[in-house]
PAZA-913363 format. One record per residue (C-alpha): residue in three letters; chain; x, y, z. Coordinates in steps of 0.1 Angstrom, whole numbers, padded with zeros to 4 digits. Layout:
# PAZA-913363
- type;mol;xx;yy;zz
- ALA;A;X;Y;Z $
...
***
This chain:
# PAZA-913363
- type;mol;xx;yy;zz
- UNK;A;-0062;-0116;-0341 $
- UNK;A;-0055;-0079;-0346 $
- UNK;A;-0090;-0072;-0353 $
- UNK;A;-0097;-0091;-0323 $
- UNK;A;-0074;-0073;-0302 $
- UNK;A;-0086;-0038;-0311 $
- UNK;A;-0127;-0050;-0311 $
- UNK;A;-0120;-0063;-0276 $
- UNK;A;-0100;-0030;-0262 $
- UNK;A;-0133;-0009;-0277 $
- UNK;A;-0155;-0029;-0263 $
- UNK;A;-0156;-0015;-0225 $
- UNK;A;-0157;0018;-0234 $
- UNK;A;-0185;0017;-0260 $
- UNK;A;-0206;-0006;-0232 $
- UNK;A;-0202;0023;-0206 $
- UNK;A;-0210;0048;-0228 $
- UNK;A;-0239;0029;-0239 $
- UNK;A;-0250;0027;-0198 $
- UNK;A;-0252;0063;-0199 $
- UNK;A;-0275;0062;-0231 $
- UNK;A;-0294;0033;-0218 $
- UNK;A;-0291;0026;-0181 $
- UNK;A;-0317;0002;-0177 $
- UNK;A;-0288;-0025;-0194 $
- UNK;A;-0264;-0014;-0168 $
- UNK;A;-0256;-0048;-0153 $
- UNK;A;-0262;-0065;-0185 $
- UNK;A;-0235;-0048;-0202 $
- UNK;A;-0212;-0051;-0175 $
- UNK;A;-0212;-0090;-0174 $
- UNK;A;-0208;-0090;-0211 $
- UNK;A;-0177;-0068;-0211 $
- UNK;A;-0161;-0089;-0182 $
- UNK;A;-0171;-0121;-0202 $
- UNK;A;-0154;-0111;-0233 $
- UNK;A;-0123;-0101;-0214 $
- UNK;A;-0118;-0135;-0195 $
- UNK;A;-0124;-0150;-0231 $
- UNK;A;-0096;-0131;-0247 $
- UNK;A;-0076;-0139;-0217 $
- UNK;A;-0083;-0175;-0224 $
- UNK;A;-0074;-0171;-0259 $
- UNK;A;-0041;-0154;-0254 $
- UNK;A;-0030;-0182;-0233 $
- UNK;A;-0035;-0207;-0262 $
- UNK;A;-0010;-0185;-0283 $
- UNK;A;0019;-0199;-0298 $
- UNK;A;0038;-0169;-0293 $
- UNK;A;0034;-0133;-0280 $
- UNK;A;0011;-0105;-0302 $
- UNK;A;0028;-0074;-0310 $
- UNK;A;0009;-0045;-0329 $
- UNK;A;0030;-0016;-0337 $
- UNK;A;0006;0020;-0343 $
- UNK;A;0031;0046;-0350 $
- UNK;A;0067;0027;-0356 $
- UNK;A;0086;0062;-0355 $
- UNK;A;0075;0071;-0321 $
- UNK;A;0072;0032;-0307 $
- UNK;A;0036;0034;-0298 $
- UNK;A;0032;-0006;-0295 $
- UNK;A;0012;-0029;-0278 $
- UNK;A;0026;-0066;-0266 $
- UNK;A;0003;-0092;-0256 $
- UNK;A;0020;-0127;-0240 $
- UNK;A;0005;-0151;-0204 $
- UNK;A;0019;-0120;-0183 $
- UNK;A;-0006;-0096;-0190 $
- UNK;A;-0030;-0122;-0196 $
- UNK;A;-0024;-0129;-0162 $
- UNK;A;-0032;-0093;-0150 $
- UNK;A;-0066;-0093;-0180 $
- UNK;A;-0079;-0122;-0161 $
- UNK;A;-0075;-0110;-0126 $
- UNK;A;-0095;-0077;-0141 $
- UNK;A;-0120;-0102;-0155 $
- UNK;A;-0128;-0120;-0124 $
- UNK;A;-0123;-0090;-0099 $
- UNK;A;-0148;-0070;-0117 $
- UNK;A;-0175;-0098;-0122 $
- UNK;A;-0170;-0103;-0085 $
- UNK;A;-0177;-0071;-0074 $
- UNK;A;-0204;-0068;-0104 $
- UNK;A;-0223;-0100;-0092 $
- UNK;A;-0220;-0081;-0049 $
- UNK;A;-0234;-0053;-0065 $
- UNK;A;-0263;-0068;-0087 $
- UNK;A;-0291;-0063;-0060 $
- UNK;A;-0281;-0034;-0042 $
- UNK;A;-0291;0003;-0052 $
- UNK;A;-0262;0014;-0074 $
- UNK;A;-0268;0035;-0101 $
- UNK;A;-0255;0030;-0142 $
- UNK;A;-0233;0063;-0135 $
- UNK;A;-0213;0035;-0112 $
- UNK;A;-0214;0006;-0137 $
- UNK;A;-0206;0029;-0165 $
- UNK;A;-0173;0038;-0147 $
- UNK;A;-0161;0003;-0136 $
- UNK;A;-0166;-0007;-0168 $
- UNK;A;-0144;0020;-0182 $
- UNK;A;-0118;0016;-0152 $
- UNK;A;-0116;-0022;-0164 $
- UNK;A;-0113;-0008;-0198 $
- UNK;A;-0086;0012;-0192 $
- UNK;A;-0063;-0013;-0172 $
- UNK;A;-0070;-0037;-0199 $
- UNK;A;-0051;-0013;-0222 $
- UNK;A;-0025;-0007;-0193 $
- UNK;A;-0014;-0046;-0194 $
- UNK;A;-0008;-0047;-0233 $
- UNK;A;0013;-0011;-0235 $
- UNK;A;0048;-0015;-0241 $
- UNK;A;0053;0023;-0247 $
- UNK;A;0055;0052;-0224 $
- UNK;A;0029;0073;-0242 $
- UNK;A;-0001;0046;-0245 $
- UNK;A;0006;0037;-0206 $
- UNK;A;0002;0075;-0202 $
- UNK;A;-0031;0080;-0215 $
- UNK;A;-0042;0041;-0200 $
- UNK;A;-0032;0053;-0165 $
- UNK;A;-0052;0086;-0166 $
- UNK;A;-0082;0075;-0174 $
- UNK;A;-0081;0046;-0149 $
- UNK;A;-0071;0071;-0121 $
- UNK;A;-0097;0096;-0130 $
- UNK;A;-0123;0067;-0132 $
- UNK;A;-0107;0053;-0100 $
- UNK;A;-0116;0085;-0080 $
- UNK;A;-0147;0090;-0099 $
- UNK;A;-0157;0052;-0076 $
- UNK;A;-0144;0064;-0048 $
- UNK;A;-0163;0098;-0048 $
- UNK;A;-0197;0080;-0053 $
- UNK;A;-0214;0079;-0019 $
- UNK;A;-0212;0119;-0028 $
- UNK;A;-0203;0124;0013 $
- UNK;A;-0177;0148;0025 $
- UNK;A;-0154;0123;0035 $
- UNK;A;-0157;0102;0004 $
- UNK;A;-0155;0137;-0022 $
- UNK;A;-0122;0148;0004 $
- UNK;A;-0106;0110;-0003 $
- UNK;A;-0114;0111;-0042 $
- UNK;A;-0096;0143;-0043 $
- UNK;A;-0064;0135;-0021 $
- UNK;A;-0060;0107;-0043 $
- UNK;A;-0064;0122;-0073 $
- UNK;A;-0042;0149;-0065 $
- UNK;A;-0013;0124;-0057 $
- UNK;A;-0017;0102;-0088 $
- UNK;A;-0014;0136;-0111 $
- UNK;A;0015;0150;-0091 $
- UNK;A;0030;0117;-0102 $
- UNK;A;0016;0114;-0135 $
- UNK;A;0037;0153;-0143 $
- UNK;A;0069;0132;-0129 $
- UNK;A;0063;0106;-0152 $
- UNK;A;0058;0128;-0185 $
- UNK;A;0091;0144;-0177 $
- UNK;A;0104;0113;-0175 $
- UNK;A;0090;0097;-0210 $
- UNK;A;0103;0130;-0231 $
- UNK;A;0137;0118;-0217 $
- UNK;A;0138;0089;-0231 $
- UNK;A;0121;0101;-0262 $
- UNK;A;0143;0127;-0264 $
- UNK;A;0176;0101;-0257 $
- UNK;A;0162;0070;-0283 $
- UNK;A;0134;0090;-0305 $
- UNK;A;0113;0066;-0293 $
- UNK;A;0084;0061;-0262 $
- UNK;A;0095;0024;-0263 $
- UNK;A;0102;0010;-0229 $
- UNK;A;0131;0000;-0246 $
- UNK;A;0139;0035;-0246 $
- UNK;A;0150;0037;-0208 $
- UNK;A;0183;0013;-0219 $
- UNK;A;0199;0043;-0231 $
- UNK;A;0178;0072;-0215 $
- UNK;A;0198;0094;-0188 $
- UNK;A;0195;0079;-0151 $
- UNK;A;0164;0109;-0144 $
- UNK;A;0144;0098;-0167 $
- UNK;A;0142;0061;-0153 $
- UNK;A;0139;0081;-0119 $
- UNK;A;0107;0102;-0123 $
- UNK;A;0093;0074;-0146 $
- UNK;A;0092;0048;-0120 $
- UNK;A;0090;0072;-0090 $
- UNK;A;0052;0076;-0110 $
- UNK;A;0048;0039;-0116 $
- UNK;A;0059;0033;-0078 $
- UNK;A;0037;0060;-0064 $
- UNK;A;0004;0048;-0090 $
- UNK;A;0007;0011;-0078 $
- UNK;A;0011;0019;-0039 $
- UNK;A;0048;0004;-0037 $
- UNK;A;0072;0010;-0007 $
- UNK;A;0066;0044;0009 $
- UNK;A;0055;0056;-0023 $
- UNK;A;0022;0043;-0016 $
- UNK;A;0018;0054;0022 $
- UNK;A;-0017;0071;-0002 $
- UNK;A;-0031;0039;-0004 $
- UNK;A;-0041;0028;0037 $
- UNK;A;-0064;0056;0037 $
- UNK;A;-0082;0059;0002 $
- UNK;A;-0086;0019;0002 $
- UNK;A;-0098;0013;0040 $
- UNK;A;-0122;0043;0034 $
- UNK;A;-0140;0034;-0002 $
- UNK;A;-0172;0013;0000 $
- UNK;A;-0165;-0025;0000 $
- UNK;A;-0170;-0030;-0041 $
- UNK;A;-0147;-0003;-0044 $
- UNK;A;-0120;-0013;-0022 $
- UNK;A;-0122;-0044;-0037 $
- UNK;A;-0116;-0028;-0070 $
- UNK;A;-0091;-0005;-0057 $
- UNK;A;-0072;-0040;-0043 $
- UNK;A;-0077;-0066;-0061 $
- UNK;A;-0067;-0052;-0097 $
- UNK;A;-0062;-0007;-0099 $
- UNK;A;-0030;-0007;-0081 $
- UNK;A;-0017;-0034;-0106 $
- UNK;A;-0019;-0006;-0134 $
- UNK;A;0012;0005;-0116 $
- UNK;A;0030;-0025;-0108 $
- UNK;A;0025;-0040;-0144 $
- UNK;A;0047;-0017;-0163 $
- UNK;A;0076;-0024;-0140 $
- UNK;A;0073;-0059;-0144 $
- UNK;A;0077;-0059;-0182 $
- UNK;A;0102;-0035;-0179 $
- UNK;A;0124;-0057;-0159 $
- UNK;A;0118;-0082;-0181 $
- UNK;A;0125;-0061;-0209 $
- UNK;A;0156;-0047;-0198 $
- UNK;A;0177;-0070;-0169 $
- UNK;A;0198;-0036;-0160 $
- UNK;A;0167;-0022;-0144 $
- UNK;A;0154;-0053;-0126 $
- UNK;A;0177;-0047;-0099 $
- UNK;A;0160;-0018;-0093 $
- UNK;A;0129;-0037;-0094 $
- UNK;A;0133;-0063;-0069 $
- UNK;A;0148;-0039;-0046 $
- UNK;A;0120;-0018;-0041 $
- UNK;A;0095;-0053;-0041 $
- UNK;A;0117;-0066;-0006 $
- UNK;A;0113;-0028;0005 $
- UNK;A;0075;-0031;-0003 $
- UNK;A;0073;-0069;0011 $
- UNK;A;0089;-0057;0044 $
- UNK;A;0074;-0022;0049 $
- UNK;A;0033;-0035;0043 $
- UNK;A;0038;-0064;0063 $
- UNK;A;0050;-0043;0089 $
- UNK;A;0029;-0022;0095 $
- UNK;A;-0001;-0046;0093 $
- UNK;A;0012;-0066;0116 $
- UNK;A;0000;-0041;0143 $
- UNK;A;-0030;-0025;0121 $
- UNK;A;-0063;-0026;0148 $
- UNK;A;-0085;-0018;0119 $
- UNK;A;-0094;-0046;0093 $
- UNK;A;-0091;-0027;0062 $
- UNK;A;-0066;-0008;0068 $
- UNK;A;-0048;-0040;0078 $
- UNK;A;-0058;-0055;0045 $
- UNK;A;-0046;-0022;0028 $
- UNK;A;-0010;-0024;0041 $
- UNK;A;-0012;-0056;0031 $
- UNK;A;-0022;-0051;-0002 $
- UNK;A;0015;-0026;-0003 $
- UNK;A;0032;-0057;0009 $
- UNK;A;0018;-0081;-0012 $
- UNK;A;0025;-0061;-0044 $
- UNK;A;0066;-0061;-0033 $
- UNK;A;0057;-0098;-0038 $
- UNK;A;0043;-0095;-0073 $
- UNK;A;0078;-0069;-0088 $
- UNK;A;0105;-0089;-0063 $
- UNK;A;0104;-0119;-0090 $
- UNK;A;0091;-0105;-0123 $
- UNK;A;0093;-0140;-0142 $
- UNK;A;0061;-0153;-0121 $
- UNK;A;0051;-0120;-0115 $
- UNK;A;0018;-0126;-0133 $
- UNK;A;0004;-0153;-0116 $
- UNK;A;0010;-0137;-0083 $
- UNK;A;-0008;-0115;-0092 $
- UNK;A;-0040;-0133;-0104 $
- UNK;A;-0037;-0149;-0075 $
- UNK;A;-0034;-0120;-0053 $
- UNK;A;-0057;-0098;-0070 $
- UNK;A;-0087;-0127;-0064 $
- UNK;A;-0079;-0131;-0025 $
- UNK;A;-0080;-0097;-0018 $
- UNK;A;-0111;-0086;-0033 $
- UNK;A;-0127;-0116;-0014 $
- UNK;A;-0113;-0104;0017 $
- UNK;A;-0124;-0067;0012 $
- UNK;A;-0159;-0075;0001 $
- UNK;A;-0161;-0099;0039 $
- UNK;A;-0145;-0074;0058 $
- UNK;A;-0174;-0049;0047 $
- UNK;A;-0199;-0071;0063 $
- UNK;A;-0178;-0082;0092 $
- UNK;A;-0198;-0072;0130 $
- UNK;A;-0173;-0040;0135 $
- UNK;A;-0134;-0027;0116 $
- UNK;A;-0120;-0030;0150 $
- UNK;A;-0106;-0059;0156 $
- UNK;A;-0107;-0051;0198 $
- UNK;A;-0149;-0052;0193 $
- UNK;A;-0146;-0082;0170 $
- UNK;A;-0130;-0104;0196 $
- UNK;A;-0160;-0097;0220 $
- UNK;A;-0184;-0095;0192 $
- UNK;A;-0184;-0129;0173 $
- UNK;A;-0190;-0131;0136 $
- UNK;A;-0214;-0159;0117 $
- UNK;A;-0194;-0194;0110 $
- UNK;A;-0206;-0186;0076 $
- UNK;A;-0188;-0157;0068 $
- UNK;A;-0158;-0168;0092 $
- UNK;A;-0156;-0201;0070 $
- UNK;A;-0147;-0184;0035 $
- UNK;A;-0131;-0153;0056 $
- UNK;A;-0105;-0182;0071 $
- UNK;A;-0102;-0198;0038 $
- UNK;A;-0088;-0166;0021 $
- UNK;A;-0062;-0165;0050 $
- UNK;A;-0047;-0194;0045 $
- UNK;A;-0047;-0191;0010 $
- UNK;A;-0029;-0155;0010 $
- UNK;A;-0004;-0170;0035 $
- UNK;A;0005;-0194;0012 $
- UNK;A;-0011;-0226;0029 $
- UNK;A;-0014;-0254;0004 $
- UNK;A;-0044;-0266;-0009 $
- UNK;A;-0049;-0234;-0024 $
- UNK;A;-0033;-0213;-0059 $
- UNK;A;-0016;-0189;-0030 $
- UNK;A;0005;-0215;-0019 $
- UNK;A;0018;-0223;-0052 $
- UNK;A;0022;-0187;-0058 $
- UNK;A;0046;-0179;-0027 $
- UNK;A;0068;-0209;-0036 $
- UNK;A;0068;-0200;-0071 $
- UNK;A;0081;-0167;-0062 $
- UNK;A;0107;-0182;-0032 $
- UNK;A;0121;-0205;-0059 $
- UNK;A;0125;-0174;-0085 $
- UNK;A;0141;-0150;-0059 $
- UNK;A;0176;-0138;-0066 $
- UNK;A;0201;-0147;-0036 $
- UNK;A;0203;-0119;-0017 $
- UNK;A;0160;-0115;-0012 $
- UNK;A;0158;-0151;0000 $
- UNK;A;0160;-0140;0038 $
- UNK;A;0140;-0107;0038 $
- UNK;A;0111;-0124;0017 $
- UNK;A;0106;-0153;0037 $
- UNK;A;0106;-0129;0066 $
- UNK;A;0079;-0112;0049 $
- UNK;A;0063;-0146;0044 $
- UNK;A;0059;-0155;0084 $
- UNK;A;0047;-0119;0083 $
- UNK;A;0018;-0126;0063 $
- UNK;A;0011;-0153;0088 $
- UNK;A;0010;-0132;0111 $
- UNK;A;-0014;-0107;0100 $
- UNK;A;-0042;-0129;0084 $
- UNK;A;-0038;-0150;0121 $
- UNK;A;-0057;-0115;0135 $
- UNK;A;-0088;-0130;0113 $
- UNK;A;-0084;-0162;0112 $
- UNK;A;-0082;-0165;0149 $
- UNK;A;-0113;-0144;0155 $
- UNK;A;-0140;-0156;0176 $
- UNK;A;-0173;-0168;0159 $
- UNK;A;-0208;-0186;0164 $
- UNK;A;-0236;-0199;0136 $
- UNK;A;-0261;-0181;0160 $
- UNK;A;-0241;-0148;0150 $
- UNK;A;-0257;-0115;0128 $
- UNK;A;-0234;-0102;0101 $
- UNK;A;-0236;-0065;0096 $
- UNK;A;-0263;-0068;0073 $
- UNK;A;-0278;-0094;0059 $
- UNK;A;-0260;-0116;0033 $
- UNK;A;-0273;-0110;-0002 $
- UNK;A;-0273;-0139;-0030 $
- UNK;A;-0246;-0115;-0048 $
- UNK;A;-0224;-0118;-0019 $
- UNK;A;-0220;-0157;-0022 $
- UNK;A;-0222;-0158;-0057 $
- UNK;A;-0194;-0127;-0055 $
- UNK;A;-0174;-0152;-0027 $
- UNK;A;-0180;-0180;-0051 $
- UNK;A;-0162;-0167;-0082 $
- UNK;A;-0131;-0155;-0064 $
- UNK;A;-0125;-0186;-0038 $
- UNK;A;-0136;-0211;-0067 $
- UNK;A;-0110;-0193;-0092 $
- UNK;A;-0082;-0200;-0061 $
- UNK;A;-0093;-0235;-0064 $
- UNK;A;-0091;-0238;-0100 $
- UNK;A;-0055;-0222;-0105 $
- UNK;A;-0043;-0247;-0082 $
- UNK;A;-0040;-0269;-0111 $
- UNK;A;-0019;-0245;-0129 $
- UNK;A;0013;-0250;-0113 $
- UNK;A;0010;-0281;-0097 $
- UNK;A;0048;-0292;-0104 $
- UNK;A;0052;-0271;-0072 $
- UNK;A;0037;-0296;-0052 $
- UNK;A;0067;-0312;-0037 $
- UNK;A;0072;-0328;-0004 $
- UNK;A;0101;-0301;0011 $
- UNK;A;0077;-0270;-0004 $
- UNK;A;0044;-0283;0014 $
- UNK;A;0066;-0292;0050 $
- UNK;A;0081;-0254;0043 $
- UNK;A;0048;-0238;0039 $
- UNK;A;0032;-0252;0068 $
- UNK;A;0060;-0243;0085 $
- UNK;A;0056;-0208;0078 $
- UNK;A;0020;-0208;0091 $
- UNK;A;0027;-0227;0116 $
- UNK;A;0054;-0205;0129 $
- UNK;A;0034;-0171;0121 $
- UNK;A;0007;-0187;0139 $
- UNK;A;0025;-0192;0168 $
- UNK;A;0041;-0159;0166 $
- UNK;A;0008;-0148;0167 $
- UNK;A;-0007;-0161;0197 $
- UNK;A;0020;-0159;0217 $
- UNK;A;0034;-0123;0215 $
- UNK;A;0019;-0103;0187 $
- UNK;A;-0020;-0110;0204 $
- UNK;A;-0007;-0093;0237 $
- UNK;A;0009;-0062;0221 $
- UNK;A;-0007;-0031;0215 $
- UNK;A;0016;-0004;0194 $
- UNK;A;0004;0026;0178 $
- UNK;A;0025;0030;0148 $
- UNK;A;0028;0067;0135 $
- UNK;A;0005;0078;0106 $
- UNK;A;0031;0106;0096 $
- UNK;A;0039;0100;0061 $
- UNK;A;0000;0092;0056 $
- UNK;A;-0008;0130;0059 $
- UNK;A;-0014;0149;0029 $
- UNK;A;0012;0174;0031 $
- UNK;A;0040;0151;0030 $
- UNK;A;0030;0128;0003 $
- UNK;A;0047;0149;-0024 $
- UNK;A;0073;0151;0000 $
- UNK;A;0079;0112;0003 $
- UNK;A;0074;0112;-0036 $
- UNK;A;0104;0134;-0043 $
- UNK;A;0130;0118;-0016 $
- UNK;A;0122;0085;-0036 $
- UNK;A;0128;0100;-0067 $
- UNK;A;0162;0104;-0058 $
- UNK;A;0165;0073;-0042 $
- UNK;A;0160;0059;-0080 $
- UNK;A;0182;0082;-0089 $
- UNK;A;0210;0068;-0078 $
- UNK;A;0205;0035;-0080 $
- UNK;A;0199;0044;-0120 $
- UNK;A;0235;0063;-0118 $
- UNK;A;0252;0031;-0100 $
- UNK;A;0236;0011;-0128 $
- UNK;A;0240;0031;-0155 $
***
């Protein structure tokens, strides 16, 4: 299995090297890479017990594999097929395979590290590959948002080092065990990064723009699976060490709260899909124990949702309620609402109640909160107007569907996974919370316009919002140390 292990973390980086040698296998490649990785996914499920390989024991360089991150390899998997199958018949180049096959590399090896070093190195190369995606259309705009967000995920990346020689320096060891007995600045600036990488709380004010203004396959990318990179080491680090998940869940009701806010009254679709994406990933670190299937779950709605809001009529949701979408794409477009807002029937119902059941005390009310939220937001598409006689924004390709296909079937599908879930007092709670958002939605938020400020989004005071919650953490760390 060792073999196995290291064969299968090679693998997407020798196939997009290869791409460059041999572009004509571009796609080819691609699809055999994401194959092998659902695969191994499978396979670590069917373990007994975890996998742990140990490189250098001095320094704690180790690798743990167990159903959380195969949880996060699987979402990679199918996200990346997805966007792979929307891409197949359009004009991209292999320089664009070749470096979603080494981002999905990459956060493969960020889901197994259980040292600070290894996530180090796993977290550079998926943000460098990450910009590389978003710079590709080669226009100003796209070059300027490649840059902004590269510039904010090294600023945090420095923060983080810091960090990691504190706790080498404390334990002799890059162990994320290390942080038990590591001075309260080093957990600061180490999840300040982690905070800031995954688009967490106001950490992640980055993400609205660099998301809502990729292309649709990157987006998807950027939503469905990059920001998880982030969020995945603070999971197993609450799981790790229960003196820290505190801190955790904290910052996921902050998240939960703060996105679903602020999408609420989002005009534009993907920017409104964005903040949700901040929201929903304070749903995936509020309850670490199920944090993996949220996110699987997550991770396959909102790609779907990203790659139909790129061929939706307009992003303004004012000209889509006078400018009616095709029943076709409205159908799957309403289905990945419902599932998102936790409607049964689908694997994001089981999700939210999985989540709701795992909640300490004191989240219960802000999280379901957050939950009538959700509601609320996804009512804005699921409520738009639309006809069969209706023109998308351009014509539907076969990848699309088959793109559509993959995510919404693999919803379906992990509906069976938790099916214990299904009780009669969760399914009458769920459909009250969509019922209620719904409501909500139709009779007040519908009427109200508000223009919420865009601040904290500007450039100049991203480092800015980055340091204030580095000392936040700070002193939670101190009242917990």
């Amino acid at each position: 299995m060792n073999t196995l292990t290291i064969g299968w973390m090679a693998l997407p980086f020798l196939a997009g090297f290869t791409i460059f040698i041999i572009p004509q296998l571009d796609r080819y490649l691609a699809t055999l890479t994401v194959v092998a990785s659902a695969a191994f996914a499978a396979k670590i499920f069917l373990l007994e017990s975890p996998l742990a390989l140990q490189f250098i024991d001095s320094a704690g360089v180790t690798l743990f594999i167990d159903p959380v991150s195969a949880y996060f390899i699987l979402t990679n998997a199918l996200v990346t097929a997805a966007v792979i199958f929307y891409c197949w018949q359009t004009e991209k180049t292999a320089f664009f395979y070749a470096q979603m096959i080494i981002l999905h590399g990459s956060l493969n090896a960020a889901f197994i590290c259980t040292d600070f070093m290894s996530l180090y190195v796993a977290l550079e190369v998926s943000g460098i590959a990450a910009a590389l995606l978003v710079s590709y259309p080669r226009t100003n705009r796209s070059i300027w948002v490649a840059l902004r967000y590269l510039f904010v995920s090294n600023i945090a990346m420095l923060f983080y080092l810091v960090g990691a020689v504190l706790v080498y320096k404390s334990s002799h060891s890059f162990s994320f065990e290390g942080l038990r007995g590591a001075p309260p600045e080093a957990l600061a600036l180490i999840f300040m990064a982690l905070l800031t990488k995954a688009g967490i709380f106001v950490s992640g004010l980055w993400l609205p723009l660099t998301h809502s203004e990729s292309e649709t396959p990157v987006s998807a990318l950027l939503s469905g699976i990059v920001v998880k990179a982030g969020a995945y080491p603070l999971v197993r680090c609450a799981l790790i060490l229960e003196e820290v998940s505190p801190i955790v869940q904290i910052f996921g009701v902050g998240a939960a709260i703060f996105g679903v806010s602020y999408a609420v009254f989002e005009k534009d679709t993907k920017r409104l899909l964005a903040f949700s994406t901040i929201s929903q990933l304070g749903w995936i670190i509020s309850a670490p124990e199920v944090a993996g299937f949220y996110a699987l779950t997550h991770g396959l709605v909102k790609s779907s949702l990203f790659l139909m809001a790129g061929n939706l009529p307009s992003r303004d949701f004012q000209v889509l309620q006078t400018k009616p979408m095709n029943t076709a794409l409205w159908i799957p477009l309403c289905l990945g609402g419902l599932s998102i807002s936790g409607f049964p029937l689908f694997a994001g119902f089981e999700a939210k109640m999985l989540t709701l059941q795992n909640l300490v005390s004191w989240q219960s009310i802000s999280m379901n909160l957050a939950a009538v939220g959700t509601v609320i937001c996804f009512s804005k598409l699921i409520f738009l107007p639309h006809n069969f006689k209706a023109d998308s924004k351009q014509p539907l390709r076969v990848g699309f569907w088959l793109a559509i296909a993959l995510l919404l079937g693999g919803l379906m599908v992990a509906n069976a996974v938790h099916y214990e879930v299904y009780t009669v007092a969760n399914i009458l709670k769920a459909i009250g919370i969509v019922a209620g958002g719904a409501v909500i939605y139709l009779a007040v938020i519908q009427r109200w316009v508000v223009n919420l400020p865009r601040m904290f989004e500007e450039f100049e005071h991203l480092v800015g919002v980055m340091s204030l919650i580095s000392v936040l953490l700070f002193w939670f760390a101190w009242s917990w140390h």
